[in-house]
matplotlib code that plots the C-alpha trace (Angstrom):
import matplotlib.pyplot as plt

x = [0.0, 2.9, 3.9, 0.5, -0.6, 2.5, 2.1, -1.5, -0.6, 1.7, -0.6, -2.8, 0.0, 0.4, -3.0, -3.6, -6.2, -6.8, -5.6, -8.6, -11.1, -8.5, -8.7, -12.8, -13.1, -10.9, -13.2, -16.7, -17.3, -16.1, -18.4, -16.4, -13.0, -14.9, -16.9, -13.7, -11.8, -15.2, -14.9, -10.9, -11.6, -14.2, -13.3, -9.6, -11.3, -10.0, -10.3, -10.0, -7.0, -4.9, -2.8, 0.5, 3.2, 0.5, 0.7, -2.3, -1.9, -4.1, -3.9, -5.8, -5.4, -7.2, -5.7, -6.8, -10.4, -11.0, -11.1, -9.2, -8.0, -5.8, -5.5, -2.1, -1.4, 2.6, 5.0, 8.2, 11.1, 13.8, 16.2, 13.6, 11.7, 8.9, 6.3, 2.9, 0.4, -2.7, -3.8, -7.4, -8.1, -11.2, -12.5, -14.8, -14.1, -17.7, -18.3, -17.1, -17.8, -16.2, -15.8, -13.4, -11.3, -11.2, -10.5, -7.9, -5.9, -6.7, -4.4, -1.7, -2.1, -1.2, 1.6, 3.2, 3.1, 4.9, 7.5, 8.5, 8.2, 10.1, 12.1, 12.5, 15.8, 17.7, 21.5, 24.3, 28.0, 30.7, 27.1, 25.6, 22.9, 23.6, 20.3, 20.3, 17.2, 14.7, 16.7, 19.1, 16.3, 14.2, 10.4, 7.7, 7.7, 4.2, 5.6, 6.0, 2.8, 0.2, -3.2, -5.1, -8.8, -10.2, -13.9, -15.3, -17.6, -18.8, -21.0, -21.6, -21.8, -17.9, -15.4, -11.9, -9.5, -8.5, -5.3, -3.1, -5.0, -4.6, -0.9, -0.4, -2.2, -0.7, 2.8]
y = [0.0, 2.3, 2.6, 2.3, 5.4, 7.3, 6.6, 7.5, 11.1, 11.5, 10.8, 13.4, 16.1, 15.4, 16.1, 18.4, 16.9, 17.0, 13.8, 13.0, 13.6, 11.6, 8.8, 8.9, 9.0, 6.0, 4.0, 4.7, 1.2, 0.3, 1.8, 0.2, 1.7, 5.1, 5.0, 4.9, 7.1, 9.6, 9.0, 9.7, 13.1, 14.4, 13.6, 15.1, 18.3, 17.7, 20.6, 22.8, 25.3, 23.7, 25.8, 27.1, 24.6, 21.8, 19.2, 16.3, 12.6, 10.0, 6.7, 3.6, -0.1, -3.0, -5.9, -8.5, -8.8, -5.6, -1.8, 1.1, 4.1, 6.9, 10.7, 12.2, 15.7, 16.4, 19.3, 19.1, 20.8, 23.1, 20.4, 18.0, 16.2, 15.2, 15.5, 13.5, 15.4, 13.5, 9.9, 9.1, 5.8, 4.7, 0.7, -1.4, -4.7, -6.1, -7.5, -6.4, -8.3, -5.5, -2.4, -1.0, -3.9, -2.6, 0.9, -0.7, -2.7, 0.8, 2.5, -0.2, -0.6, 2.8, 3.3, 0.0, 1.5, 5.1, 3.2, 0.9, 3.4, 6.4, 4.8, 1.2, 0.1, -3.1, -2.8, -5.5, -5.0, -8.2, -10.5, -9.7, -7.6, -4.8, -4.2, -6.2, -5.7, -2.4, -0.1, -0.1, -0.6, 2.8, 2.6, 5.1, 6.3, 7.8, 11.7, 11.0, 9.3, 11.7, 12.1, 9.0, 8.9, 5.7, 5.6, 1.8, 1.3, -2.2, -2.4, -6.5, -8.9, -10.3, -10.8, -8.8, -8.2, -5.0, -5.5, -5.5, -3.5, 0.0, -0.2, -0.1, 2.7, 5.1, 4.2]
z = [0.0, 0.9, -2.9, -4.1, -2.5, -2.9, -6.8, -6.4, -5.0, -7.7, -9.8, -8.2, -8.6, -11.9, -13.1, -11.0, -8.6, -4.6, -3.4, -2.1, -5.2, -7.1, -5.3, -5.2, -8.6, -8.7, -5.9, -8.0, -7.6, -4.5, -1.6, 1.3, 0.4, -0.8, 2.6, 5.0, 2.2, 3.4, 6.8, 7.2, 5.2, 7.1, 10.3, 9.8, 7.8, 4.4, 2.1, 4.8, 5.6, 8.2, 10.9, 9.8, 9.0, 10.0, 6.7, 6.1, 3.9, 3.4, 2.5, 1.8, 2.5, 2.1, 4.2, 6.4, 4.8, 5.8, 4.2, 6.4, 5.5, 7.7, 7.8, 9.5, 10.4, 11.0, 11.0, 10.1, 11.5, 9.6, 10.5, 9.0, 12.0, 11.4, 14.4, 13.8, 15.8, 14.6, 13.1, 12.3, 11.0, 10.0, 9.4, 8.4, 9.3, 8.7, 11.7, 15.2, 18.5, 21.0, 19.9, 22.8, 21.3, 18.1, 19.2, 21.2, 17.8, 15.3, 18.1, 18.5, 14.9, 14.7, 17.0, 15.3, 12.0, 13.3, 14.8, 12.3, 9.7, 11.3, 14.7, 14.3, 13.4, 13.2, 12.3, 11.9, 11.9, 11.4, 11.3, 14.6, 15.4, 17.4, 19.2, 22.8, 24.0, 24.1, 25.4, 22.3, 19.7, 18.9, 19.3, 19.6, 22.7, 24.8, 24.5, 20.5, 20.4, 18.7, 19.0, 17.5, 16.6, 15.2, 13.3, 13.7, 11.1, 10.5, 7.7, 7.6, 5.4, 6.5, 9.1, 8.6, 10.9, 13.0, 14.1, 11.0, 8.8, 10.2, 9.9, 5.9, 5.9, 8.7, 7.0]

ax = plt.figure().add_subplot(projection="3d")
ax.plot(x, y, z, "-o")
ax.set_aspect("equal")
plt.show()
C-alpha cells in the first residue's frame, strides 16, 4: 500500500487533482474503500485550511479482509523532523464483536506502524545484530505518540480483521 498510494498522489500532482477527489473517482465502484476514504476526510477536515506549518496525507489499505484508510497531520522541523500530531483511522471490518477492542488494535495498529516506519531500526556490523534488548532498539515512545482517533464502522456482510489493517495505511 505504501507505494501504491504514494504513486497514487503522484498521480494526483500530476493532473492536477486534490488527493482525495483523485482517489474517489478511482473508488466509483467500491463503496467500502470510498466509505472509510469519506470517513478519514471528514473527520480530519479535508479541504479545509490547516494551521501554519500543520501538513495532512491520506492513504488507503485493504488488508486483512478488511477496508481502512488513515489521515495524519505532522509538521516538520527546519532540521527536518517530522512531528505526527494527529492519526485518524477509519475501518470497516464487517463485523465487530467489541468495539473497545477494536478501538484498542486501530491504536496499536497505529503506533506499530509510526515506529517501524520512522524509529524502528535493526543494524548489523561483522554479522551480529547490534540491538540487545529495548533499550538499544528505537520505538515510539508515549511523549512521541500523537493524538489517534479511530472511526469503527462495520457495515456486515464479512469478518476482517482489526489489528493489522490500520498499519499499511498510517505508513
Amino acid at each position: 500500500p505504501f507505494f501504491r498510494e504514494s504513486f497514487v498522489d503522484e498521480l494526483a500532482l500530476e493532473v492536477k487533482k486534490d488527493a482525495v477527489e483523485f482517489r474517489r473517482a478511482l473508488l466509483s465502484k467500491k463503496p467500502k474503500d470510498l466509505g472509510v476514504l469519506d470517513a478519514v476526510a471528514k473527520a480530519v477536515g479535508w479541504g479545509t485550511p490547516t494551521e501554519k506549518g500543520i501538513f495532512r496525507g491520506i492513504a488507503l489499505a485493504d488488508s486483512y479482509g478488511s477496508f481502512s484508510a488513515a489521515a495524519v497531520e505532522l509538521s516538520v522541523s527546519e532540521k527536518n523532523v517530522i512531528d505526527v500530531k494527529r492519526v485518524i483511522v477509519a475501518l470497516d471490518s464487517g463485523y465487530i464483536v467489541h468495539r473497545d477492542a477494536v478501538v484498542a488494535q486501530i491504536e496499536s495498529g497505529v503506533i506499530w506502524g509510526l515506529g517501524s516506519s520512522m524509529y524502528e531500526e535493526i543494524t548489523i556490523k561483522d554479522g551480529r545484530v547490534m540491538q540487545n534488548n529495548f533499550s538499544d532498539y528505537p520505538m515510539l515512545t508515549l511523549a512521541q505518540t500523537p493524538k489517534i482517533e479511530s472511526i469503527v464502522m462495520p457495515s456486515g456482510g464479512f469478518w476482517g480483521g482489526v489489528g493489522e489493517p490500520p498499519i499499511a495505511a498510517v505508513i
